[in-house]
C-alpha positions in Angstrom: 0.0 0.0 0.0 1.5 3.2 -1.1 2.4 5.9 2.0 0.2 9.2 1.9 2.5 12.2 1.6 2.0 15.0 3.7 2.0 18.5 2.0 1.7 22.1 3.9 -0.6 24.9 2.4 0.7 27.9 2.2 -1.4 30.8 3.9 0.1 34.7 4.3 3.3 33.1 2.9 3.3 30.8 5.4 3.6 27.1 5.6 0.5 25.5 7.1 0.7 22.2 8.7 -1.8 21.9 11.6 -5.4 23.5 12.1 -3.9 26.3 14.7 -1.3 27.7 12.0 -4.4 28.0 9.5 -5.6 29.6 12.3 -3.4 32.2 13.1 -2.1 32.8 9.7 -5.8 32.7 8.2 -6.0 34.6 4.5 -9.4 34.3 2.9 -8.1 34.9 -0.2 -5.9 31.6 -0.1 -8.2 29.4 1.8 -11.1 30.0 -0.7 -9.0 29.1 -3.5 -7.8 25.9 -2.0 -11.6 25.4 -1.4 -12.0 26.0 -4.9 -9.8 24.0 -6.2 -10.3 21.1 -2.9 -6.7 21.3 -2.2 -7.9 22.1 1.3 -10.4 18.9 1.2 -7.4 16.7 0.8 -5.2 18.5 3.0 -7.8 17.9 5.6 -7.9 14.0 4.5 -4.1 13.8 4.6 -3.5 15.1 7.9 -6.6 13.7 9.5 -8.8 16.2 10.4 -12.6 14.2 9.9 -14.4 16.4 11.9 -13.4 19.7 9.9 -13.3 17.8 6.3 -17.0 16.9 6.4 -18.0 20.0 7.6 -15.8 21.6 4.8 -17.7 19.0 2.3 -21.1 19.8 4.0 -20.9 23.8 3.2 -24.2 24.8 1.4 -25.0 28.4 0.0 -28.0 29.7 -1.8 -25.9 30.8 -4.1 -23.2 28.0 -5.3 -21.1 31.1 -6.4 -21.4 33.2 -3.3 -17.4 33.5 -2.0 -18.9 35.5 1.0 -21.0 32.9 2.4 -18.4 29.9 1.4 -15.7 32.0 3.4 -18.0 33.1 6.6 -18.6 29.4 7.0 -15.0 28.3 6.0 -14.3 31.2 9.1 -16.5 29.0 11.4 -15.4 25.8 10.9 -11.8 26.9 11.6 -12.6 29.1 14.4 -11.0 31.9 13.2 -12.0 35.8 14.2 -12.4 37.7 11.7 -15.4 40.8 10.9 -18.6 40.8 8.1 -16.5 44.0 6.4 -13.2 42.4 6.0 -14.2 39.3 4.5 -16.4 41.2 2.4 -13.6 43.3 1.3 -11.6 40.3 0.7 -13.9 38.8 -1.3 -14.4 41.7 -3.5 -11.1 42.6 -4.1 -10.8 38.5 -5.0 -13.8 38.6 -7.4 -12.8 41.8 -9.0 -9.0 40.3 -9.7 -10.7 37.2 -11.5 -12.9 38.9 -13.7 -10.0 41.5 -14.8 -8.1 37.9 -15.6 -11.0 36.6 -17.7 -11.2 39.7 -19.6 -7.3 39.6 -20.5 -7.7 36.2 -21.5 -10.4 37.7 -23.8 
């Protein structure tokens, strides 16, 4: 049986290998891509954290393309303290950077 490698995600240029450095070095902005993307469902898997993986898997929104409410409940599961404004400012400032990139690639 092959071995699982371990991997660290990289939050606020920061290596991230347990749930209290994605604590303290949370950054929406990186956490929501590796939601996106579910590097941060199989960093969960890798390093054994069940509880916070099917609550990750388990995030519902009205909106499947709402970043806001993805990230306010990424913010629970993790425990992390953050305010409405900033993540909403985050989020913004993330949304507006993707859709500048699609239109280049136009």
């Amino acid at each position: 049986m092959a071995k699982t490698i371990k991997f660290n995600l990289i939050c606020d240029n920061k290596p991230i290998r347990t749930i209290e450095d994605l604590q303290n070095n949370f950054s929406i902005e990186d956490v929501l891509e590796y939601y996106d993307n579910r590097l941060l469902h199989r960093w969960l898997e890798v390093r054994g954290y069940e509880e916070e993986l099917e609550k990750v898997r388990a995030i519902t929104t009205d909106s499947p393309d709402d970043p806001i409410e993805v990230a306010k409940q990424l913010i629970k599961i993790f425990n992390v303290i953050s305010d409405d404004k900033k993540i909403e400012e985050s989020v913004y400032i993330l949304e507006y950077l993707k859709e500048r990139q699609e239109l280049y690639s136009i």
